[in-house]
N, C-alpha and C positions, 0 to 999 in steps of 0.2 A: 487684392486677394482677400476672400472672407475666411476669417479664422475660426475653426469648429472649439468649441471647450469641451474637452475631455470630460465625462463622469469619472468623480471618484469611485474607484471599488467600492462593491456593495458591501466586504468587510475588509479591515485592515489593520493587523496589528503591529508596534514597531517595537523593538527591544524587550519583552515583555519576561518579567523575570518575577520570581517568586520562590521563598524557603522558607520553611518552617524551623523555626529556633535556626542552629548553623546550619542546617539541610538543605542547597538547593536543591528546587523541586520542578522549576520550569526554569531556564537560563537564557536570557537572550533571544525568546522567540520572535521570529517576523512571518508573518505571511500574507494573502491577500485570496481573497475571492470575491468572485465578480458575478452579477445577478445573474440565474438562472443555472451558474455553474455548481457540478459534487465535488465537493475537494475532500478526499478522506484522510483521516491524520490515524498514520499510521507506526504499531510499535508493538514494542512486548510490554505485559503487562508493570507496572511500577514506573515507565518512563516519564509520566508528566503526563498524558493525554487529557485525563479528565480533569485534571487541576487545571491546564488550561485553558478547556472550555467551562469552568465554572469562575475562571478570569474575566473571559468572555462575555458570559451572559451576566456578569456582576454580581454572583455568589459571593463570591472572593474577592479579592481588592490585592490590586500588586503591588511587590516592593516599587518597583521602575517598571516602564515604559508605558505602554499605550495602545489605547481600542480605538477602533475607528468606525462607525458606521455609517456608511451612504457620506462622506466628508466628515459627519460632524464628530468631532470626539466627547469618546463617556467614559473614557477612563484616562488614567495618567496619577503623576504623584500630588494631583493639583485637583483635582477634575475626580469624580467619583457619581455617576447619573446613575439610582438605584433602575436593579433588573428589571421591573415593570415598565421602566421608562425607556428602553431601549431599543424595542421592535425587536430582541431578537426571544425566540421560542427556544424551547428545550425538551428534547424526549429521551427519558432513561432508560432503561433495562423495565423496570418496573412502570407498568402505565399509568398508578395511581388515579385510576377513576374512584369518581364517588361511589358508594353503593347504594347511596339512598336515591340518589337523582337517576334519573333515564337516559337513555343514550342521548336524546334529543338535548337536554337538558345538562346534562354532562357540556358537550360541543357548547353548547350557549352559554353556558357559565366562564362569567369573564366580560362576554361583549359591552361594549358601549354601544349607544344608540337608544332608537322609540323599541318596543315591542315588535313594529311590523318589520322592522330594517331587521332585527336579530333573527324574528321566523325564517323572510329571505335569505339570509345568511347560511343559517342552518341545514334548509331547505336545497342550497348550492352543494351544501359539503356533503350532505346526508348521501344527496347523487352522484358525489366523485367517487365517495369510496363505496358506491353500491348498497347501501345499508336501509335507503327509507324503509321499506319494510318494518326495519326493528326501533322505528322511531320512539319507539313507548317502552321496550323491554329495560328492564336494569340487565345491570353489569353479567351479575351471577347467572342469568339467564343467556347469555350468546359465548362464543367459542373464542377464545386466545386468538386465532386472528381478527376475529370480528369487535374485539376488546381492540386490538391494536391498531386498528383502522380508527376507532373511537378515538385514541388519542391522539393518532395521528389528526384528526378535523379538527378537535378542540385544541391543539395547539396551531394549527394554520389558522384556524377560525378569525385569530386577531388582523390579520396580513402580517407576519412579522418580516423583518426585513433579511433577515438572519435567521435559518433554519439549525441548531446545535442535536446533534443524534450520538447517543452514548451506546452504543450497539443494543441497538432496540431492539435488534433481531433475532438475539442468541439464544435466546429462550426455544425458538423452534427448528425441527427436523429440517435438512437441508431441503427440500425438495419447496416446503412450503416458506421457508426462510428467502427463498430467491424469489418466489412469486410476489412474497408480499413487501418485499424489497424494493423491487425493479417499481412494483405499482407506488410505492411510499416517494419514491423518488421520482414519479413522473409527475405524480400531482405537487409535487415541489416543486419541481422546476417548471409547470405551470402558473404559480403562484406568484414566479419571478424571484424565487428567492436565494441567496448566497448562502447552501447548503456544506454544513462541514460535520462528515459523518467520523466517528470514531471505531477501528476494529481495529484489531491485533492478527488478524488474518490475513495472508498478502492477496491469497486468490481473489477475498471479495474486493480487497481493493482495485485488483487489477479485473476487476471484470464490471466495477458500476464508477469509475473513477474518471472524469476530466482531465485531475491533479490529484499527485500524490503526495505527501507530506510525509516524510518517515524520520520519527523522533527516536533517538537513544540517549538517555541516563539526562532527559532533560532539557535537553538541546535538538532544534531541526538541524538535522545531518545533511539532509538532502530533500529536493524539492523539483517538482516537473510532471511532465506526463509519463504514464505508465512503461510507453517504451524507451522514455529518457532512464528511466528509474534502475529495467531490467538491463539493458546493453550499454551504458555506462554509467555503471555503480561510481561512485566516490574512492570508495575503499572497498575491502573483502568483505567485512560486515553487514556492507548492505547487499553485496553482492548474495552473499550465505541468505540472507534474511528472504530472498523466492525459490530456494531453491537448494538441494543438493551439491556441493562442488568438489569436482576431483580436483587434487593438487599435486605439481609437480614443481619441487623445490631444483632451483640452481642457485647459481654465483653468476654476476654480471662479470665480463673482461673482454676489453675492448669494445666496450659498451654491446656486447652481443651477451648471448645465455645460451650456452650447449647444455641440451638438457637428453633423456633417452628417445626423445619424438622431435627431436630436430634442433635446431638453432632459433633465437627468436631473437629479435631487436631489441636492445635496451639502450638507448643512445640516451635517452631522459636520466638515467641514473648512471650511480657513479661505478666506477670498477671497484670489486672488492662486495659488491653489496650482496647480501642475502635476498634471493627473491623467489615469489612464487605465481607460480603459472597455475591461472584456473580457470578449468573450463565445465559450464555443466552437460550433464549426461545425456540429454538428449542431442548434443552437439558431440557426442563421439563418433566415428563413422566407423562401423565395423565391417569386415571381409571373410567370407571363411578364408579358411588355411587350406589351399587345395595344391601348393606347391612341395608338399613334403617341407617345410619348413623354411623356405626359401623367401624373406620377405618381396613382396612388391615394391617394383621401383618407387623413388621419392615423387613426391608430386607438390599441386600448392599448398596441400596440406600436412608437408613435413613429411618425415618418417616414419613410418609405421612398427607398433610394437606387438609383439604376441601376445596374447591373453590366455590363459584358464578358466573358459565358466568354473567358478563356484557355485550358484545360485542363480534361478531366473522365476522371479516372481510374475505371476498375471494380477494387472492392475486393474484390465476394465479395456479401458479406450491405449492400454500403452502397455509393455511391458518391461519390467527392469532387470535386466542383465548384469551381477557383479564378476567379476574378473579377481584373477592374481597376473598381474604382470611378469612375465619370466628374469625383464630386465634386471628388475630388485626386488620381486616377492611382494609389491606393495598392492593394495585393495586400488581397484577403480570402476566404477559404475558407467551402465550405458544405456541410456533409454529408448526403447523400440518403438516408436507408434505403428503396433500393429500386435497381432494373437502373435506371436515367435518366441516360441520356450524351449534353448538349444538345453542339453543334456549334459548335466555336470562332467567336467573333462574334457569337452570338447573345445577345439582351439582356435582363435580366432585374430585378425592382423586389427592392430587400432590404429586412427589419426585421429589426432584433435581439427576438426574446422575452425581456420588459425584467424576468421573474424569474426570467430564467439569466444575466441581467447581474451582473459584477463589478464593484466602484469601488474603484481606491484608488491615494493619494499617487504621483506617480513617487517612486525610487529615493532620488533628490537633492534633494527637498524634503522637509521637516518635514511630522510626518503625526500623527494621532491613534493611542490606544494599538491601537485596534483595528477595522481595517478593515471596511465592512459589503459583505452583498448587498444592490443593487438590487430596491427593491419595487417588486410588479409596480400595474399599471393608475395608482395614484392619485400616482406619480412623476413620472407622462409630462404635460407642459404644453400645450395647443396651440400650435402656432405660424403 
């Protein structure tokens, strides 16, 4: 039997930790990606993103752990391979071109090689991102995307092995921000390279993402693809972090939760415990009320409750529905994908769809290691 060897990931980092005076500021990070893959590292602002990726590209230097590129390491507590020596590129918010050099020129600053290898070179990238034309213009002379396209070439230009992007994008209007997104990241991942983009947005994550990486207060919380991310969160937090979430508090006993939408499994935790059921709003299923008040039998989706329109906003492509529940007066949301704008006061029966339900510990009670989803149909008990 011939035995294949594995490539090492084209980036890899193990333990990677870093603080300022007593401040940690990155804790324990690990991650990986692999040639040609976007991994977007994802947070709110303050968590560690860009301290890590200036870990990364060897701005910074860590307390503990370790960089990996393509096997070899360049960083660690031992080990320190300055940035230039690394293969990996970095684009900021800010594109920092020259103003005195040309586009052309901008791109080729940097290259090793003869004169004709660099023209070639140039001559490649000038065509990816559509620009020969503006070969000879300076800076001040072409348009914020056609800027961004420039730094984009002049930071590929080298081949780096490791593509680092500090939301390069947020400078522009939505509309042109996705065009020249999607285009930034196809000529990267033609280039073959272990692209790790940084935003605080989940949608852009979830919509140019491979792998998601979503850090809080320093530490990677969670890790995976997009749909690992959205239908099973870790905890509430990451859950909360795409989304809206209605919540509906019980108590576990007998490892079950009667809640006002039905009974729900809790065999993972313990009796006694505080917990909360959350589902988001586009997984509410609504009913008119056309039985004079008379709810609809239980189904696999539990019990159904009465609502209040309060409010019904038009979003565009969806519409959102808030509610007062009759049960306990409390606020719950429901998202329509479609034009449907019912009229304040109008009444209406709810279920939760009981396999976009969430279960887990409140905050302040003792919890198992790890939280589950709600399974659908054979969770739901009559009642």
């Amino acid at each position: 039997m011939t035995l294949v060897a594995l490539s090492p990931p084209r980036l890899q980092i193990t333990s990677l930790s870093r603080a300022f005076g007593k401040t940690p500021v990155v804790s324990g990070a690990s991650l990986q990606v692999e040639a040609g893959q976007v991994a977007c590292l994802l947070g709110p602002s303050g968590c560690g993103k860009t301290t890590l990726l200036r870990l990364i590209a060897g701005i910074d230097e860590p307390d503990a752990g370790e960089v990996w590129v393509d096997g070899k390491r360049v960083s660690s507590e031992t080990v320190h391979v300055p940035a230039e020596r690394r293969s990996v590129g970095l684009m900021f918010q800010d594109f920092a071109l020259f103003p005195h050099l040309t586009v052309g020129e901008n791109i080729a600053f940097g290259l090793e090689g003869g004169r004709s290898e660099q023209r070639s070179r140039v001559e490649e990238l000038l065509h990816k991102v559509r620009l020969s034309s503006l070969r000879h213009r300076y800076p001040h002379e072409i348009s914020g995307g056609e800027q961004q396209r420039v730094a984009l070439a002049r930071a590929v230009a080298p081949r780096p092995r490791v593509m680092l992007l500090d939301e390069p994008f947020s400078s522009f209007d939505d509309r042109l921000r996705d065009r020249i997104r999607e285009e930034t990241l196809d000529i990267l991942r033609s280039e073959g390279a272990a692209v790790l983009l940084v935003t605080h947005v989940p949608a852009e994550a979830m919509r140019v993402a491979d792998a998601i990486i979503l850090m809080r207060r320093g530490k990677i919380v969670q890790s995976g693809a997009p749909l690992d991310l959205y239908f099973r969160p870790h905890d509430r937090e990451v859950a909360e972090y795409f989304s809206d979430l209605n919540i509906v508090h019980g108590v576990v006993k007998d490892h079950r939760v009667t809640t006002i939408f039905g009974e729900f499994d809790a065999r993972e935790l313990v009796d006694g415990s505080d917990v909360e059921i959350m589902i988001r709003p586009q997984h509410v299923r609504m009913d008119f009320d056309r039985e004079g008040g008379q709810p609809p039998p239980s189904s696999k989706d539990g019990v159904a409750v009465r609502g209040e329109v309060r409010r019904s906003v038009f979003l565009g492509n969806a519409s959102l529905v808030e509610f007062c529940l009759e049960a306990d007066h409390s606020s719950f949301k429901a998202l329509v994908p479609s034009i449907f704008l019912p009229k304040n006061g109008q009444k209406f029966w709810l279920r939760l769809a009981r396999d976009r339900c969430f279960l887990f510990p409140c905050v302040t009670q003792s919890r198992v290691n790890e939280p589950f989803v709600i399974k659908a149909v054979e969770n739901v008990r009559s009642v």
